[in-house]
Structures are given as structure tokens and as C-alpha cells.
Backbone as ProteinMPNN parsed JSONL, in Angstrom:
{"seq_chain_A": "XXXXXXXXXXXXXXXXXXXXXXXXXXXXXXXXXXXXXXXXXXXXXXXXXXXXXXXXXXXXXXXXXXXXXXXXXX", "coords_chain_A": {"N_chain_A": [[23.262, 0.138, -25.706], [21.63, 0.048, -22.374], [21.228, -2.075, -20.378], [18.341, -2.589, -17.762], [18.425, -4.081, -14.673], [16.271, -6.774, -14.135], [13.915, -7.613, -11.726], [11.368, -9.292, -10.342], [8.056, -9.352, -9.075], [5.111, -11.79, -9.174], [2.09, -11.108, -9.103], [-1.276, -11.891, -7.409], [-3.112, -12.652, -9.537], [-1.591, -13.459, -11.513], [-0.244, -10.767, -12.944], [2.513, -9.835, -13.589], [4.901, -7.768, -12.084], [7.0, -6.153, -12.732], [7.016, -5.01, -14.814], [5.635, -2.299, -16.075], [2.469, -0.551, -17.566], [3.567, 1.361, -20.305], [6.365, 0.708, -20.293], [9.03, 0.477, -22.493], [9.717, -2.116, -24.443], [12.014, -5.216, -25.382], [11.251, -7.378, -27.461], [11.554, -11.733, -28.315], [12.726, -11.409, -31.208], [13.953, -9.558, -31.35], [12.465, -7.349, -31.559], [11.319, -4.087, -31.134], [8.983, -2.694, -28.345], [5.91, -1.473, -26.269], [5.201, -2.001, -23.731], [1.436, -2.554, -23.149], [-1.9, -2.111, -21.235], [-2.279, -3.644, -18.134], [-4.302, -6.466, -17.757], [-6.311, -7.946, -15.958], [-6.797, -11.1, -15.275], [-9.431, -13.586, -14.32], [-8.102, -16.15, -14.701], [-5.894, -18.392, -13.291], [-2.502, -18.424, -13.624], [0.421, -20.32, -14.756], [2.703, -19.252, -16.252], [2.785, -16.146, -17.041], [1.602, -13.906, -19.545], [2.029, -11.129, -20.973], [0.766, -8.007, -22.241], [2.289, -6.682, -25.345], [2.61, -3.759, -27.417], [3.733, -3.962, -30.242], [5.942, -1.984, -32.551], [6.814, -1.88, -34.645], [4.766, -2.964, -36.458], [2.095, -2.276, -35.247], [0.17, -3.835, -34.069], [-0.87, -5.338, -31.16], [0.092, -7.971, -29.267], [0.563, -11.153, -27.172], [2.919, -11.669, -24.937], [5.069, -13.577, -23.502], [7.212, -13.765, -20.418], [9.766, -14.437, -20.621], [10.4, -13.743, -22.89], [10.856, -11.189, -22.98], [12.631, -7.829, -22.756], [13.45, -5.598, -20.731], [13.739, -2.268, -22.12], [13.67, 0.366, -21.273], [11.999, 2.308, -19.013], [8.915, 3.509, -18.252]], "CA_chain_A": [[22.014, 0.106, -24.986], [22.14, -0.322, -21.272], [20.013, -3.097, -19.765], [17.984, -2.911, -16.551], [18.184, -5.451, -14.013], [14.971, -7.38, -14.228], [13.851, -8.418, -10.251], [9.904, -8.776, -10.608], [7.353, -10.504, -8.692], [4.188, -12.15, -10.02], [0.763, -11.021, -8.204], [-2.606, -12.979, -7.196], [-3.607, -12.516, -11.008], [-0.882, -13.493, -12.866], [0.898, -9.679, -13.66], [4.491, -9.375, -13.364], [5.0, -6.056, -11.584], [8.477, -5.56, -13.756], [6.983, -4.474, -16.63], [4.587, -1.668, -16.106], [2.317, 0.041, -18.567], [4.247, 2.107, -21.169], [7.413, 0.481, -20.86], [9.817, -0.185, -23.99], [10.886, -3.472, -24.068], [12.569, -5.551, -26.442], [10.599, -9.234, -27.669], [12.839, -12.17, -28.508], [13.108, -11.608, -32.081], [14.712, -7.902, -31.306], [11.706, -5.958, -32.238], [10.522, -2.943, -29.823], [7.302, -2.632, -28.47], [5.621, -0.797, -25.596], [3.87, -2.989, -23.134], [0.058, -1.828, -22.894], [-2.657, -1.893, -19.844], [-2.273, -4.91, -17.844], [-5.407, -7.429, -17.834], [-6.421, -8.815, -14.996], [-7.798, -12.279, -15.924], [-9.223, -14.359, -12.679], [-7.45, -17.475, -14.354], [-4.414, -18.296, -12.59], [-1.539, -19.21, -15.145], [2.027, -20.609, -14.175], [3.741, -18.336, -16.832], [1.495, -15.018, -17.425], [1.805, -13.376, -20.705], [1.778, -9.696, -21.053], [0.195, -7.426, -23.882], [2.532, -5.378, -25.581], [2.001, -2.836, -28.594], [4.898, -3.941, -31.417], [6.039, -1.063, -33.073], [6.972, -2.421, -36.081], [3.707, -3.418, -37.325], [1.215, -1.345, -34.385], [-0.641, -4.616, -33.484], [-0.577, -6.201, -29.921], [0.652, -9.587, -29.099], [0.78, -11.525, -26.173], [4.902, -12.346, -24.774], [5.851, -14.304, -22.377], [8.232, -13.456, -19.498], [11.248, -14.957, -20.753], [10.395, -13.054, -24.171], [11.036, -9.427, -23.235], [14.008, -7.071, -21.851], [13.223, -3.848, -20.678], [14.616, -0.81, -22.16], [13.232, 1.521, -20.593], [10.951, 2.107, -18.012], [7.694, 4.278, -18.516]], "C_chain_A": [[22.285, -0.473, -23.602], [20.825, -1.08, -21.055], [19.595, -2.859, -18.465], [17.92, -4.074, -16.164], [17.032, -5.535, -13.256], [14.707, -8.294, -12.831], [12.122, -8.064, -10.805], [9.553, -10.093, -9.458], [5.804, -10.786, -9.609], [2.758, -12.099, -8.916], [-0.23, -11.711, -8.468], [-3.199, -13.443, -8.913], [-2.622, -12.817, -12.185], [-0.029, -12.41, -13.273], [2.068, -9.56, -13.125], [4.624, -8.092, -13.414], [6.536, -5.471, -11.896], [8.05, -4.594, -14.677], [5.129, -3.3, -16.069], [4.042, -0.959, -17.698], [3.304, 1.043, -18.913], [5.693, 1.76, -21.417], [7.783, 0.263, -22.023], [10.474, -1.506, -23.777], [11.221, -4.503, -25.932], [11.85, -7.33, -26.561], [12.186, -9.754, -28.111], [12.98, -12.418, -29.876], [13.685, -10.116, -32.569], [13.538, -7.039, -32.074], [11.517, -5.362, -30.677], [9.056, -3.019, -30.225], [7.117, -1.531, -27.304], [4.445, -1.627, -24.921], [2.227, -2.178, -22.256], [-0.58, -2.113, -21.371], [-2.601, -3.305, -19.471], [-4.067, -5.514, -17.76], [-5.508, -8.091, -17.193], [-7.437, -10.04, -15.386], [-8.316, -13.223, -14.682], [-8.393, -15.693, -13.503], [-6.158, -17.341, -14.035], [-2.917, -19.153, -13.417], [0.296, -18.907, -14.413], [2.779, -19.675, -14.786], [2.384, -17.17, -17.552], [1.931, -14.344, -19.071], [1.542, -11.992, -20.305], [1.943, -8.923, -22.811], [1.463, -6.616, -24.377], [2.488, -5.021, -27.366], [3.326, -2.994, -29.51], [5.051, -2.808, -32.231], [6.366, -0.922, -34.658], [5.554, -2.704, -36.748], [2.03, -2.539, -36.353], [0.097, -2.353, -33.814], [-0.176, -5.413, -31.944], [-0.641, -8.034, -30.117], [0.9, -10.331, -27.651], [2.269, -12.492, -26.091], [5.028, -12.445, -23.536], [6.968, -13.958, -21.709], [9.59, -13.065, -19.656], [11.064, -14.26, -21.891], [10.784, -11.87, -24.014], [12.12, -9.037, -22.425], [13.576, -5.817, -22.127], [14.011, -3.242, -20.888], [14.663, 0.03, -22.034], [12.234, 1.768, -19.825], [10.231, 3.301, -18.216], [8.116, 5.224, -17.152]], "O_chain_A": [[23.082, -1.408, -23.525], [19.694, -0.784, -21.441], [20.57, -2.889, -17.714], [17.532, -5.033, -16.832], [16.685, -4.9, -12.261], [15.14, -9.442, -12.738], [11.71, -7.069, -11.401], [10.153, -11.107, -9.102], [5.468, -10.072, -10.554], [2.515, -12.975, -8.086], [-0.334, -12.226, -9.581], [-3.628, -14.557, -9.213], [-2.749, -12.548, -13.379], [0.957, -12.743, -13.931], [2.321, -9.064, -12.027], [4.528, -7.359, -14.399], [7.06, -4.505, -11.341], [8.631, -3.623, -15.161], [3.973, -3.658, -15.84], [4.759, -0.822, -18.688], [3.909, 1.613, -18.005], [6.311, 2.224, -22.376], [6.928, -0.183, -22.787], [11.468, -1.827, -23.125], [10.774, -4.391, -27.073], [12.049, -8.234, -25.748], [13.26, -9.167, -28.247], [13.351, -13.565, -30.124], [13.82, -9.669, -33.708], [13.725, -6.238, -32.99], [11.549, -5.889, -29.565], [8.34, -3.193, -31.211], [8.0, -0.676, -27.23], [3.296, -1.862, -25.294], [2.084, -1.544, -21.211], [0.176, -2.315, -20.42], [-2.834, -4.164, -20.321], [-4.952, -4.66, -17.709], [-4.925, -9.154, -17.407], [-8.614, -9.91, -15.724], [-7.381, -13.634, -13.995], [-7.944, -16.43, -12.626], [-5.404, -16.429, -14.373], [-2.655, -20.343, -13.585], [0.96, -17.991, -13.928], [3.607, -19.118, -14.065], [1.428, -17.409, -18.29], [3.039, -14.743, -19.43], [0.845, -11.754, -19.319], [2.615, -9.073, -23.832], [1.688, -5.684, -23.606], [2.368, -5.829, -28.287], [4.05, -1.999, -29.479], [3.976, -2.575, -32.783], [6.167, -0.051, -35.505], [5.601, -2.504, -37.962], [1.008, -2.325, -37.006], [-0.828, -1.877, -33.156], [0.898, -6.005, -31.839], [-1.202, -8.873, -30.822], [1.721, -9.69, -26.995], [2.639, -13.473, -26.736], [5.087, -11.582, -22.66], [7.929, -13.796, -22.461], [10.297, -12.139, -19.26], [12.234, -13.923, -22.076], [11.141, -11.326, -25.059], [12.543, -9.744, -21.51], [13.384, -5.167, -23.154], [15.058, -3.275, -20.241], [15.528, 0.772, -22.501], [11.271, 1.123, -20.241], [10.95, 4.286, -18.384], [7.396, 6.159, -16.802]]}, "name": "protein", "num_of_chains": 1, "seq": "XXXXXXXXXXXXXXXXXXXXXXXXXXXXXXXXXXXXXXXXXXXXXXXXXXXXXXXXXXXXXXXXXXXXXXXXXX"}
């Protein structure tokens, strides 16, 4: 599996513009998922979470930054 190199920034709202909808990315207990529609929340949060769709089980979860590695880009 080849890894992309992960450069992101973090906009007014909190989303980390790495990880767009539909990507595949990998959480940190090696499951795949597919990170869903971002959510703009007005609160302003030091480490943002982002939704994505686990494939293993089909429920969303909110993962943290340092939790995911993209494997593919939408």
C-alpha cells in the first residue's frame, strides 16, 4: 500500500482540508473507512475531528487528526 504525503491546513471552522469527502483512509486501529460530508460547527476546537463512515461495521465515528492515513483520495 503506498502512502500519501499528508500536508493539510486547518480552516476558520476547524476542517482539515487533507481529507476531503469520499476519501479512504485508514483509523488507528487499521480499519478502513471513507470520510463523509464535512460539518461546519461555529465552535472553534484546537484538534478538529472528522466524520468518517467505518466500513467494517457502516456506522460513523468521529477521528481525530492524528487517527487517520489516507489511502486514497476521492
Amino acid at each position: 500500500m503506498s502512502k500519501v504525503k499528508q500536508e493539510f491546513e486547518i480552516d476558520e471552522n476547524g476542517w482539515c482540508s487533507a481529507y476531503e469527502t469520499g476519501d479512504l483512509v485508514m483509523v488507528n486501529d487499521n480499519k478502513l473507512g471513507i470520510v463523509m460530508n464535512k460539518v461546519v460547527s461555529k465552535q472553534k476546537t484546537m484538534f478538529p475531528f472528522i466524520k468518517v463512515l467505518l466500513l467494517e461495521d457502516n456506522h460513523i465515528y468521529d477521528y481525530g487528526l492524528n487517527s487517520l492515513e489516507i489511502v486514497s483520495k476521492a
